[in-house]
SETOR-512589 format. One record per atom (N, C-alpha, C): x, y, z; atom name; residue in three letters. Coordinates in steps of 0.2 Angstrom, whole numbers, m for minus. Atoms other than C-alpha are relative to their C-alpha. Example, Ala and Ser with C-alpha at 12.3 -4.5 7.8 and 13.67 -1.06 7.14 Angstrom:
! SETOR-512589
+-------+-------+-------+------+------+
:    c1 :    c2 :    c3 : site : code :
+-------+-------+-------+------+------+
:     4 :    m6 :     0 :    N :  Ala :
:    62 :   m22 :    39 :   CA :  Ala :
:     4 :     6 :     0 :    C :  Ala :
:    m4 :    m6 :    m1 :    N :  Ser :
:    68 :    m5 :    36 :   CA :  Ser :
:    m4 :     5 :     3 :    C :  Ser :
+-------+-------+-------+------+------+
//
This chain:
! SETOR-512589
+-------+-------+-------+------+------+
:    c1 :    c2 :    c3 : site : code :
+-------+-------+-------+------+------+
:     4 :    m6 :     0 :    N :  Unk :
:     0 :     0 :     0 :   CA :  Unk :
:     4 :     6 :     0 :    C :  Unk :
:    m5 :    m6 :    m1 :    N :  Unk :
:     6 :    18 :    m4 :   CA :  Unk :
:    m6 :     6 :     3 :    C :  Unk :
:     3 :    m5 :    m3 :    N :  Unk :
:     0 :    34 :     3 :   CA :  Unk :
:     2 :     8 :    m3 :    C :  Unk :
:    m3 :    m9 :     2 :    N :  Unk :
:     0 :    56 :    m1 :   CA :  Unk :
:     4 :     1 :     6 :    C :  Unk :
:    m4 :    m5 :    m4 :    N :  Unk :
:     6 :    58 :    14 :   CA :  Unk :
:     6 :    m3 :     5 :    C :  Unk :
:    m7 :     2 :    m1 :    N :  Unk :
:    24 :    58 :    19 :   CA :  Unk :
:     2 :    m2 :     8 :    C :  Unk :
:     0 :     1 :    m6 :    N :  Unk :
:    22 :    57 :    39 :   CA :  Unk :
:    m6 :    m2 :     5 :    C :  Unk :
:     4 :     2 :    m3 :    N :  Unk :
:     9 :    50 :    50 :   CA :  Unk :
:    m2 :    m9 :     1 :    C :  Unk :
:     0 :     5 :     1 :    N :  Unk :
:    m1 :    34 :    50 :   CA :  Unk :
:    m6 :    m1 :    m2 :    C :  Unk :
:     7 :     2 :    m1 :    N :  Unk :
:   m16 :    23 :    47 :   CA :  Unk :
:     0 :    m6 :     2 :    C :  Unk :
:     5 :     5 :    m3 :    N :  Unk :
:   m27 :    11 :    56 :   CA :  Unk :
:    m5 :    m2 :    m6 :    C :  Unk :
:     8 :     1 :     5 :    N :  Unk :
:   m38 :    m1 :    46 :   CA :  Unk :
:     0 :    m5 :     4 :    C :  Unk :
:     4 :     4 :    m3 :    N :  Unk :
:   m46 :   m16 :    52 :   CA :  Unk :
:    m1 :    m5 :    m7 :    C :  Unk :
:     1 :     3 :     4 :    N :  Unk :
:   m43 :   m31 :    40 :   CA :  Unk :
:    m1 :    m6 :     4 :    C :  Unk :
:     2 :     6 :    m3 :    N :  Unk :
:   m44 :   m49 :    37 :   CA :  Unk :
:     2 :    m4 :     8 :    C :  Unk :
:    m7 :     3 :    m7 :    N :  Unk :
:   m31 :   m54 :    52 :   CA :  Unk :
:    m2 :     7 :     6 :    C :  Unk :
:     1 :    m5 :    m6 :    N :  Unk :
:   m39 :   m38 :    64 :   CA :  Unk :
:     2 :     7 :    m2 :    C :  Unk :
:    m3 :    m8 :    m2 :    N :  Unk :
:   m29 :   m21 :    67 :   CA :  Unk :
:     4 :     1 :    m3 :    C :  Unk :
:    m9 :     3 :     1 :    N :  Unk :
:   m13 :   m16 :    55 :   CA :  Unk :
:     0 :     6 :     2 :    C :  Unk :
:     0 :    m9 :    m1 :    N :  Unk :
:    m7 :     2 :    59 :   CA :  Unk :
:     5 :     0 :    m5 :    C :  Unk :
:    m4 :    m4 :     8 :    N :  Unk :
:     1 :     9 :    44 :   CA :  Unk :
:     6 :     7 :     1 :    C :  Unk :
:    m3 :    m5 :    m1 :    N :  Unk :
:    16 :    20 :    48 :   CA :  Unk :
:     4 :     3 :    m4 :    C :  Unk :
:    m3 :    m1 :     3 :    N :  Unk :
:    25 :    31 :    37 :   CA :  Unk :
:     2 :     9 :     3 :    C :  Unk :
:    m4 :    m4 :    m3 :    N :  Unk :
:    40 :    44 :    43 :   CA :  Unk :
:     3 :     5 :    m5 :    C :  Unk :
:    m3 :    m4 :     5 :    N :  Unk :
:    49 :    59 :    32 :   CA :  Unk :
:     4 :    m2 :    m2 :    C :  Unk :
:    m8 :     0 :     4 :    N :  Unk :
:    65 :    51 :    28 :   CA :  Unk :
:    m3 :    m7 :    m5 :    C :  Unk :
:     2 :     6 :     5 :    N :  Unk :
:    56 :    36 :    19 :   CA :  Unk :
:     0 :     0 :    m8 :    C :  Unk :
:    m1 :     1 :     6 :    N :  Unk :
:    62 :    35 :     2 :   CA :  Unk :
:    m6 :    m1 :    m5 :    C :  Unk :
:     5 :     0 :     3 :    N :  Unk :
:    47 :    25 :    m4 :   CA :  Unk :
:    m4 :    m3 :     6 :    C :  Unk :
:     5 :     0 :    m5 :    N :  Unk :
:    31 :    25 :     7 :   CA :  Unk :
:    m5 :    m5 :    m4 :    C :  Unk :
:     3 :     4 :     2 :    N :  Unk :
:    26 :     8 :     2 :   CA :  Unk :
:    m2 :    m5 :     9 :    C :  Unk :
:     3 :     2 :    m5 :    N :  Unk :
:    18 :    m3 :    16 :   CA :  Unk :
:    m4 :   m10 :    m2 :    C :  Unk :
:     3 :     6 :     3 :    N :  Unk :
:    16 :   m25 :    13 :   CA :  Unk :
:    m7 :     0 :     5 :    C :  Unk :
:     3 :     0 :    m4 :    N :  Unk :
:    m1 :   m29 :    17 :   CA :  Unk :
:    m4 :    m7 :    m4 :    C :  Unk :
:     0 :     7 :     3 :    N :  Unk :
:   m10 :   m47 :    15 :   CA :  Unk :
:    m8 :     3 :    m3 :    C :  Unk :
:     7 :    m1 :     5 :    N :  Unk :
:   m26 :   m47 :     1 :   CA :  Unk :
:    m5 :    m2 :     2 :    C :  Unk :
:     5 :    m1 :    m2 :    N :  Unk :
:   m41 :   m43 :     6 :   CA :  Unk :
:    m5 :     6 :     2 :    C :  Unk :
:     6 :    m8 :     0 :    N :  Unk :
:   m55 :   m29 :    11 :   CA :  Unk :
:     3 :     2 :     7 :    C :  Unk :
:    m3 :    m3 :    m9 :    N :  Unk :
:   m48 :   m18 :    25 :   CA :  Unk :
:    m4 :     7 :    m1 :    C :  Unk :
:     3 :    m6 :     0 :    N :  Unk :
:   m58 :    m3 :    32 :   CA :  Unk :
:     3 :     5 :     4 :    C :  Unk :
:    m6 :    m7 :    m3 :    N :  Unk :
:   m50 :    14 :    38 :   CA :  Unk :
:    m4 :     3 :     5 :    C :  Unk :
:     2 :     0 :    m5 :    N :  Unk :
:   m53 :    15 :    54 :   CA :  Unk :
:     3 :    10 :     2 :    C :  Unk :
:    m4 :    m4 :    m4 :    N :  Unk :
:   m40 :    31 :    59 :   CA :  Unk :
:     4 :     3 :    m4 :    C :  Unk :
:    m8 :    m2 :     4 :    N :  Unk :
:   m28 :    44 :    50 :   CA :  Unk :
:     3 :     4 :     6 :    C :  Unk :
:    m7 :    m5 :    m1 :    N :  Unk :
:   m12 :    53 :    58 :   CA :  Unk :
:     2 :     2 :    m5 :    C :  Unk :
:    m5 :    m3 :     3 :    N :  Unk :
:    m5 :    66 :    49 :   CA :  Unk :
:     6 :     4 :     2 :    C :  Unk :
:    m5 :    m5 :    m2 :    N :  Unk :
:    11 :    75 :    53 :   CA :  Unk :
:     2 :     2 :    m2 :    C :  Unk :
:    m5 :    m6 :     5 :    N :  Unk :
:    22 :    89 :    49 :   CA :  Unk :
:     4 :     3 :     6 :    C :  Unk :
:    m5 :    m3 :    m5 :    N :  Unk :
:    36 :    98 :    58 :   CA :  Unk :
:     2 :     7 :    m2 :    C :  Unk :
:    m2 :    m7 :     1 :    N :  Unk :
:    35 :   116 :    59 :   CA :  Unk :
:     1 :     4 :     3 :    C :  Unk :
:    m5 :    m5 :    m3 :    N :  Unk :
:    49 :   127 :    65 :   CA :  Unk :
:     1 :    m4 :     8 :    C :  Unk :
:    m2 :     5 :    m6 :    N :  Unk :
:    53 :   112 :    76 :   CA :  Unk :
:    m7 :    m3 :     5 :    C :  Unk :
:     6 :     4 :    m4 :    N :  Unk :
:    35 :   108 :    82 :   CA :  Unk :
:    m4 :    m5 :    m4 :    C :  Unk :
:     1 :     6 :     6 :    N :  Unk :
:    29 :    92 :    76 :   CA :  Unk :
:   m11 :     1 :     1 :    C :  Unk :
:     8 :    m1 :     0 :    N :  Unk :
:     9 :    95 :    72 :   CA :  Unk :
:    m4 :    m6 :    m1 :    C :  Unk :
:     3 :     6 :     0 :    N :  Unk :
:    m2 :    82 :    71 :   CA :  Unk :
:    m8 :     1 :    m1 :    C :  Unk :
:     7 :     0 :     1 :    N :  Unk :
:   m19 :    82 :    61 :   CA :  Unk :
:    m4 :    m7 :     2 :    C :  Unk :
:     3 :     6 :    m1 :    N :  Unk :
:   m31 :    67 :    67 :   CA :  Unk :
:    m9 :    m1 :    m1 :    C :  Unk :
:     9 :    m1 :     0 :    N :  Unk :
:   m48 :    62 :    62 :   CA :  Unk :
:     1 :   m10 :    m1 :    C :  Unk :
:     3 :     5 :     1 :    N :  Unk :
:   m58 :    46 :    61 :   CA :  Unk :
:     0 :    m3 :   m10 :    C :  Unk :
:     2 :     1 :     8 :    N :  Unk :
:   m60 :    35 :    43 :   CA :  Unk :
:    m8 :     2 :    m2 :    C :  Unk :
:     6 :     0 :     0 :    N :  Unk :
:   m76 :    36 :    35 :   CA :  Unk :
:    m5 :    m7 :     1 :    C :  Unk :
:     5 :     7 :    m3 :    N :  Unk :
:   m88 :    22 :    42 :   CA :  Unk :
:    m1 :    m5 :    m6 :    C :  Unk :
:     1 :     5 :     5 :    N :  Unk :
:   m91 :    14 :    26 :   CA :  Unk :
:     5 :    m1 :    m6 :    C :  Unk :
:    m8 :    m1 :     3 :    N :  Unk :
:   m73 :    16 :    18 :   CA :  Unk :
:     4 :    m8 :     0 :    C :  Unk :
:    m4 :     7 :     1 :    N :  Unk :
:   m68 :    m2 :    11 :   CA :  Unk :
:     6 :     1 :    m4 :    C :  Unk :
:    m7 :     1 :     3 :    N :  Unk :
:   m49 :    m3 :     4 :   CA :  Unk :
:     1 :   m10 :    m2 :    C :  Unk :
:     0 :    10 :     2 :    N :  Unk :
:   m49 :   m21 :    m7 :   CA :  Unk :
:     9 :     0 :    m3 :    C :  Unk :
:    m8 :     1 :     4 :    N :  Unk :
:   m29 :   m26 :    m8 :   CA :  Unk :
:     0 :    m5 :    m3 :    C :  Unk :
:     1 :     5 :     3 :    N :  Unk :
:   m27 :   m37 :   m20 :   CA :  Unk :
:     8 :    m5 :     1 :    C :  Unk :
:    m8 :     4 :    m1 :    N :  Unk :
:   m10 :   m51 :   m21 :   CA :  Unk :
:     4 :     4 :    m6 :    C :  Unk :
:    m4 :    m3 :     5 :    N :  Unk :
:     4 :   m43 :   m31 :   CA :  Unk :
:    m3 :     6 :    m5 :    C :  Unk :
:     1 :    m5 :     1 :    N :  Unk :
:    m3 :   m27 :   m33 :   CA :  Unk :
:     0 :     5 :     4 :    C :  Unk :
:     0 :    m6 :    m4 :    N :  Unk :
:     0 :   m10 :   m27 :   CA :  Unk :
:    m6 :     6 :     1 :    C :  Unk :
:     7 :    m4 :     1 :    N :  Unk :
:   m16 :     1 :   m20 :   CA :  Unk :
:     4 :     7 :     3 :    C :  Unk :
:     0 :    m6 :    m4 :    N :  Unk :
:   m15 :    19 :   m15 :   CA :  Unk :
:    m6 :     3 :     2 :    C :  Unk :
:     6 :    m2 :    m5 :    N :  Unk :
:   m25 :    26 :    m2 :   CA :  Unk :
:     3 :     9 :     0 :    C :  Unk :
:    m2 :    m7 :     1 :    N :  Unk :
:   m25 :    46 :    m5 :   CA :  Unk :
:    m8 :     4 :     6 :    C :  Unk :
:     2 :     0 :    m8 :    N :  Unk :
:   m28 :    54 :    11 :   CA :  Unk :
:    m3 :     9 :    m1 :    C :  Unk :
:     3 :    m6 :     0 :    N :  Unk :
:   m40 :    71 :    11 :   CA :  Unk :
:     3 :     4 :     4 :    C :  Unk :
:    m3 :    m4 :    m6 :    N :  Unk :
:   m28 :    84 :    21 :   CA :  Unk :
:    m4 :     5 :     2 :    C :  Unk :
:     1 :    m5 :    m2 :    N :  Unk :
:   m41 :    97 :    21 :   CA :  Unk :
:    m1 :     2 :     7 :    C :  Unk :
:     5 :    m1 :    m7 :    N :  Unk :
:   m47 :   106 :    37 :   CA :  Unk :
:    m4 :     5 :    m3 :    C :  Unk :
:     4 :    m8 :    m2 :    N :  Unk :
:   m62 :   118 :    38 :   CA :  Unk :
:     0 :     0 :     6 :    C :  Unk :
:     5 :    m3 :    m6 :    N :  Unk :
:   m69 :   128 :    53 :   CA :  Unk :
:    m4 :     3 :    m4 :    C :  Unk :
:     8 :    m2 :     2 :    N :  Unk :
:   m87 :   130 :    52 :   CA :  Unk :
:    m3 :     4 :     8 :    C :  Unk :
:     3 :    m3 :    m7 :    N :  Unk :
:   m92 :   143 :    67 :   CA :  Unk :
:    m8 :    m1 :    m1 :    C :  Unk :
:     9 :    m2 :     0 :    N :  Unk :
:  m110 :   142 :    71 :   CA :  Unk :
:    m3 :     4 :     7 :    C :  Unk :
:     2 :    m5 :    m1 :    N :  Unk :
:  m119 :   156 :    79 :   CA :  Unk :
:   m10 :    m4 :     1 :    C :  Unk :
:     9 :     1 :     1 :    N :  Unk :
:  m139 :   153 :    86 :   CA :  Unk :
:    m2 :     6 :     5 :    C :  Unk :
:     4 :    m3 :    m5 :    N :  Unk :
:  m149 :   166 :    95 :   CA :  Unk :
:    m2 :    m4 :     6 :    C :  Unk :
:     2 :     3 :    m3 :    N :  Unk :
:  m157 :   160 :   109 :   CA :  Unk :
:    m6 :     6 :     5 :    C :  Unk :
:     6 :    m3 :    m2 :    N :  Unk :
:  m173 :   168 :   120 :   CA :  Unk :
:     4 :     6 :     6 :    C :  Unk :
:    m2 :    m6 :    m3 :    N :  Unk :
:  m166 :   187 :   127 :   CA :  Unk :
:     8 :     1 :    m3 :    C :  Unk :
:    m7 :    m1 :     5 :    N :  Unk :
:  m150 :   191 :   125 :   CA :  Unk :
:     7 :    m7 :     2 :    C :  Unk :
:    m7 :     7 :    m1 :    N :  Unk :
:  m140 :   174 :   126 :   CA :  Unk :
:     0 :    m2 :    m5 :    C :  Unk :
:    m3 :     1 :     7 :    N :  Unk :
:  m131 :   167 :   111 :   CA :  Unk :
:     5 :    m5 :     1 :    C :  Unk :
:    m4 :     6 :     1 :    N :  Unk :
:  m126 :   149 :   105 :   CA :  Unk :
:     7 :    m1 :    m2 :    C :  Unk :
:    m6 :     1 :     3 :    N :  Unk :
:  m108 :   147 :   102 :   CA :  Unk :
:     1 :    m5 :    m2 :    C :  Unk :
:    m1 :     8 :     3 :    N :  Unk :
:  m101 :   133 :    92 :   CA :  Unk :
:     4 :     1 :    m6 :    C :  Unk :
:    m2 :     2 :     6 :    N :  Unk :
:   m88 :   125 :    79 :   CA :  Unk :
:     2 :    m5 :    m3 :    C :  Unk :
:     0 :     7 :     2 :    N :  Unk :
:   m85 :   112 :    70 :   CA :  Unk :
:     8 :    m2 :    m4 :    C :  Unk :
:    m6 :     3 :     4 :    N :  Unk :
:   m66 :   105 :    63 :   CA :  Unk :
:    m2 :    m6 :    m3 :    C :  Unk :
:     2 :     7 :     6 :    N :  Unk :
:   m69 :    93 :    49 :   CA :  Unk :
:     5 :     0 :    m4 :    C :  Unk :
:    m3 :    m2 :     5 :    N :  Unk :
:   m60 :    89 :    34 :   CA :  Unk :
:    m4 :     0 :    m7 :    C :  Unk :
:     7 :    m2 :     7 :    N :  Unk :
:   m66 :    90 :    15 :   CA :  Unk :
:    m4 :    m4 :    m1 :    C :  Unk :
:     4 :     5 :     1 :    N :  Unk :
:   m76 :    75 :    18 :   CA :  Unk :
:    m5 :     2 :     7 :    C :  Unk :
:     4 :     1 :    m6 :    N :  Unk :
:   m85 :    79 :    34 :   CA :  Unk :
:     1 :    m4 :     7 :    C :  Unk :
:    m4 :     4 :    m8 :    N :  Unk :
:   m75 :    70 :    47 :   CA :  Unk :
:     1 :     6 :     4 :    C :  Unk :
:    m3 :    m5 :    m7 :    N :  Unk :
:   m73 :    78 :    64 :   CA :  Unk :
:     8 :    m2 :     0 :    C :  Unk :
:    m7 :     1 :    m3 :    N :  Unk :
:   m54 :    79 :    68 :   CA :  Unk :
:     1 :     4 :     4 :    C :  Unk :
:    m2 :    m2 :    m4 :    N :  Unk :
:   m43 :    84 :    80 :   CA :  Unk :
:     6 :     2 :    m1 :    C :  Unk :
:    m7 :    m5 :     2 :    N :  Unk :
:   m27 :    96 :    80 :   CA :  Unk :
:     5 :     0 :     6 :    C :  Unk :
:    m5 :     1 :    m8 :    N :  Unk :
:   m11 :    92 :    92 :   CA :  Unk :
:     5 :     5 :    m2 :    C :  Unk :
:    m9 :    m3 :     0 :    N :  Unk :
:     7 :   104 :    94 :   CA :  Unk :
:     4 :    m3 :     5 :    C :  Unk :
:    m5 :     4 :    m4 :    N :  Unk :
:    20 :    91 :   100 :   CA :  Unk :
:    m5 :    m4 :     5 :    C :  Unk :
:     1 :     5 :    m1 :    N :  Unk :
:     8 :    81 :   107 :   CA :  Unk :
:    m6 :     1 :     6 :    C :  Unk :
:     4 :    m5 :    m3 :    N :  Unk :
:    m5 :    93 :   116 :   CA :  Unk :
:    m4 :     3 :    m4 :    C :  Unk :
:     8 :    m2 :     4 :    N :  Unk :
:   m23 :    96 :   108 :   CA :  Unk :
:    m1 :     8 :     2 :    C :  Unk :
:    m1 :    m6 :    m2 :    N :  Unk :
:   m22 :   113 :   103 :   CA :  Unk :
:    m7 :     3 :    m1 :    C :  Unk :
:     9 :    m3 :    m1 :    N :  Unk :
:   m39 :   124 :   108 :   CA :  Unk :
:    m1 :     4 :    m4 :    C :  Unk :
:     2 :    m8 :     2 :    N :  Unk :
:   m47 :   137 :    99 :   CA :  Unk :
:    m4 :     3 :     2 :    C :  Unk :
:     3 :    m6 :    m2 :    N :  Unk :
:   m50 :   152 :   104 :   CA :  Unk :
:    m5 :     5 :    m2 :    C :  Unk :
:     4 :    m5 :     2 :    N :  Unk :
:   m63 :   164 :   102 :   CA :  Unk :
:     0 :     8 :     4 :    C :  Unk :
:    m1 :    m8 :    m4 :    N :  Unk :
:   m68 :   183 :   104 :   CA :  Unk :
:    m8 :     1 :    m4 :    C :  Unk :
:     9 :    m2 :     1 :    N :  Unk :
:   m88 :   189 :   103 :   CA :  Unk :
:     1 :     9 :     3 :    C :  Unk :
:     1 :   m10 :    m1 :    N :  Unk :
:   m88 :   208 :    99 :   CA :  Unk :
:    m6 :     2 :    m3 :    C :  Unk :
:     6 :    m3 :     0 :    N :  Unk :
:  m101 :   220 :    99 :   CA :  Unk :
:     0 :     2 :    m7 :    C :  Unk :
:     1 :    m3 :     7 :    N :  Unk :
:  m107 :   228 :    81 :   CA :  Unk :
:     5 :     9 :     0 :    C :  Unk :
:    m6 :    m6 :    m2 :    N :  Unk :
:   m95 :   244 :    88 :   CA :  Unk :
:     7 :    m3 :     0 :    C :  Unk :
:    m8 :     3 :     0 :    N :  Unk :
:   m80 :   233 :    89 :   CA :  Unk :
:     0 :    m1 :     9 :    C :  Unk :
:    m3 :     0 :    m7 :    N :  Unk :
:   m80 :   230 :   109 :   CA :  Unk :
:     0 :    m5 :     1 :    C :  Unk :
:     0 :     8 :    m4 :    N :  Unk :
:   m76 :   213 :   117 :   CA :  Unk :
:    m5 :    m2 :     5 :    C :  Unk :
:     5 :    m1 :    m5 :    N :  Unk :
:   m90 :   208 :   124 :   CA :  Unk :
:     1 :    m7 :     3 :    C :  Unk :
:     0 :     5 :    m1 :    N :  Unk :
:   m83 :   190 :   128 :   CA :  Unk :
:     6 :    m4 :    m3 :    C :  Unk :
:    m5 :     1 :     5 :    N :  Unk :
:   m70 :   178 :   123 :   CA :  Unk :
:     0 :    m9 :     5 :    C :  Unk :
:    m5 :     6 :    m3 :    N :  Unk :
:   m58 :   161 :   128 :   CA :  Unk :
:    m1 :    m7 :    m4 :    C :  Unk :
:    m1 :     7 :     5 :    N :  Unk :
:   m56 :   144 :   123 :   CA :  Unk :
:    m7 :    m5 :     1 :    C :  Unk :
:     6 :     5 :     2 :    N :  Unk :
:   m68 :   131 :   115 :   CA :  Unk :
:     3 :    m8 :     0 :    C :  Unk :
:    m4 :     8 :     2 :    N :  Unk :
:   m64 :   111 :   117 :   CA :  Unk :
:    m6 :    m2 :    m7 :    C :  Unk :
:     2 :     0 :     6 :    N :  Unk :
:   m69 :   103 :   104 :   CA :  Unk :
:     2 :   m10 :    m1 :    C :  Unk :
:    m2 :     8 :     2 :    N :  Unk :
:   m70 :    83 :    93 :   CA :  Unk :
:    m2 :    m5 :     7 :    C :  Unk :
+-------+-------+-------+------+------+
//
């Protein structure tokens, strides 16, 4: 099996159980032997190292996501690195107000965002239509 991306891993769920798929930067070729059959993708890890901090994108597969490897053939699994953020904003009865967001990637999976190995929060700021800070701090998330 090969993959888009140069560091992280994957989890699938084949014939023989759990394999975990690891692929590191210095890897020449990011091939991976795997025995023939229908394997589902359970898990991605993606990394990167930036300005010496190792990042780490993580989301779930999708739920009905079969991988069929066949014998003496090469599959590639190409891996959606998008992120959105999608804030969502609700009224509610006086002057209270929903906050919320969503990280996903271009498919709609929820992920999660670590720096060196610690789930980084996002923050928020709730200002007035004049510009003043009417609120703020961090949101968990995934």
């Amino acid at each position: 099996m090969t993959s888009n991306i140069s560091a992280g891993s994957i989890v699938l769920d084949g014939p023989s159980g759990e394999v975990n798929l690891v692929w590191k930067n210095k890897d020449p070729v990011a091939r991976r032997p795997l025995a023939p059959g229908n394997y589902r993708l359970r898990t991605v890890r993606i990394e990167r190292e930036v300005k010496g901090e190792i990042w780490t994108l993580s989301m779930g597969g999708p739920a009905k996501r079969t991988i069929r490897i066949d014998k003496a053939t090469t599959t590639s699994i190409a891996i959606d690195t998008t992120v959105k953020l999608r804030g969502i904003n609700r009224p509610r009865k006086g002057d209270r107000l929903q906050l919320g967001f969503a990280l996903s990637n271009g498919r709609g999976r929820g992920l999660s965002i670590y720096r060196d190995g610690k789930r980084v929060l996002v923050r928020y700021e709730l200002q007035s239509k004049a510009g003043k800070r009417l609120g703020g701090g961090p949101m968990n998330y995934g």
